[in-house]
Residue, then its C-alpha position, 0 to 999 in steps of 0.5 A: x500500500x502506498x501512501x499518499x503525501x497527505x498520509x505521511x503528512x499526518x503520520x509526521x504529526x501524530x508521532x510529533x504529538x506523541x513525542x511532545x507528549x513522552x518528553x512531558x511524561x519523562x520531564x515529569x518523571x524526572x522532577x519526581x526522581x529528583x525531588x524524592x533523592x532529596x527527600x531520603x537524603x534529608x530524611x535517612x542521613x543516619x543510614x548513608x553507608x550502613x549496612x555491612x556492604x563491603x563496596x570496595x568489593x561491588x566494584x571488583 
């Protein structure tokens, strides 16, 4: 099936909308990850680096 010029011109928008809407999505995303960081940061200092992991072997 071939498509016509005013199909792909259609197609083209579509995928820009969804696109713009995905970008709005991780943006979102994004503000939401950064704010919690924070979050546990301020709310767990005690606990940063407790636990028993020896790291120096994580990155072996």
């Amino acid at each position: 099936m071939t498509k016509t010029t005013e199909d792909l011109v259609r197609e083209i928008n579509e995928l820009r909308s969804e696109l713009k809407q995905m970008r709005e999505i991780v943006s979102m995303l994004f503000s939401i990850v950064v704010e919690s960081e924070g979050d546990e940061v301020e709310e767990y200092p005690d606990y940063l680096g407790v636990g028993g992991i020896d790291q120096t072997r994580l990155n072996n």
